[in-house]
N, C-alpha and C positions, 0 to 999 in steps of 0.2 A: 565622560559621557556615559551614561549608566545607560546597560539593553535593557527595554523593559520586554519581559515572556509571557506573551498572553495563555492564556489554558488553555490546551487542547482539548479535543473530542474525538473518542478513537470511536471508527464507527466497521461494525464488522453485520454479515447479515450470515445468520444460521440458519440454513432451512433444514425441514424438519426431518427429512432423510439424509441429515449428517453432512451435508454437501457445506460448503462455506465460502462467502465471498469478504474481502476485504482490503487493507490497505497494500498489505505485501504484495498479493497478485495485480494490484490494482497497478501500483509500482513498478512492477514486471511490465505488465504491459503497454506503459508509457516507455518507459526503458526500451524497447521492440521498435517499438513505433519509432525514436530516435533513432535508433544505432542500426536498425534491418537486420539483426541476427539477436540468438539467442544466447550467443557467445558474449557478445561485445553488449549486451544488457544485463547480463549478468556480471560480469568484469564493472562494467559504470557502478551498479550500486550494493556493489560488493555480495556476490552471493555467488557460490558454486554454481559451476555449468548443472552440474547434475541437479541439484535442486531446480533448479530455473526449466532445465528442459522436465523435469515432473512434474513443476506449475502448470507450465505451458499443456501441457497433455492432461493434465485433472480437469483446465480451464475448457480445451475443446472436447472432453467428455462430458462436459457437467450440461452443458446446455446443445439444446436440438442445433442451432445455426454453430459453422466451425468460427473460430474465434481468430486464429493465424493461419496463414498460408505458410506451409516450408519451400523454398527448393535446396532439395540437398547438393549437396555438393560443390555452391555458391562462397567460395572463403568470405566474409565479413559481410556478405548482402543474401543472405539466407532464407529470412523469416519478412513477414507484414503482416497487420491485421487486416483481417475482414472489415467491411465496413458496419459487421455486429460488433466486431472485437472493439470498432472505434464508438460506438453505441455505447457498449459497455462502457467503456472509461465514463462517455458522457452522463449516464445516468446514474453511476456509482457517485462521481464528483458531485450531479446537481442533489444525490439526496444527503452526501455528507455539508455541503453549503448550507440548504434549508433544516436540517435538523441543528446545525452551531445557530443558527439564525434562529429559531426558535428557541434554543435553551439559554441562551447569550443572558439574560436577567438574571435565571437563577445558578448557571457558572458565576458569573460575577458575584451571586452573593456568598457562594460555594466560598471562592476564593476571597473574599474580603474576612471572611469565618473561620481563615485560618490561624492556627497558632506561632506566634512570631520566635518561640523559642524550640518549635522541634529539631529534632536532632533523627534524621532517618538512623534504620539499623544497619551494619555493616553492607550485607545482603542490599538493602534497598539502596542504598547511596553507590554500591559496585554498578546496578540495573540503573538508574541514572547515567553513572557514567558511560556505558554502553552506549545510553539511547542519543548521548550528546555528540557520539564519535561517527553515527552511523549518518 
């Protein structure tokens, strides 16, 4: 039985004072939302504590409403979202849905325009395999 792999859409939002939203934070904090800490969300989807607890604090500096609630000192049930933080997810998710729903015609022709004998570079086929292990 052959997978068939539809084409992604990476969908990232740069605003214009540098700040950045997208799938990794967005991933974090689904991860939160499952496991109640910032520990045990990062451990799920493979990312350093330290990195994850930076997200997490870029995410509640970036915007006026806070986005997690901590209680320290809680071992494994630590962290939740706000219910902006759970906002966020929803509004991140409904515009990466409506944006593949919108471009789904011309992916498709993207992908049908492809060449059946390329051969990625060394560099690109290593970043493939990364992105298949994560």
């Amino acid at each position: 039985m052959t997978e068939e792999v539809s084409t992604r859409l990476f969908l990232r939002l740069d605003f214009p004072d540098g700040r950045r939203l997208g799938p990794g934070k967005i991933k974090l904090l689904e991860a939160v939302r499952e496991h109640g800490s910032i520990l045990s969300a990062a451990k799920a989807i493979g990312m350093s504590y330290r990195r994850a607890w930076l997200l997490m604090d870029e995410l509640d500096r970036m915007f006026e409403q806070k986005v997690v609630i901590t209680y320290p000192g809680r071992r494994g049930a630590g962290t939740k979202l706000t219910p902006f933080g759970e906002r966020l997810i929803t509004l991140y998710r409904d515009m990466e849905r409506q944006t593949a729903q919108a471009s789904r015609d011309v992916s498709q022709e993207l992908a049908a325009s492809l060449a059946c004998d390329y051969v990625p570079h060394k560099a690109e086929a290593a970043r493939a395999g990364d992105s298949k292990r994560a």
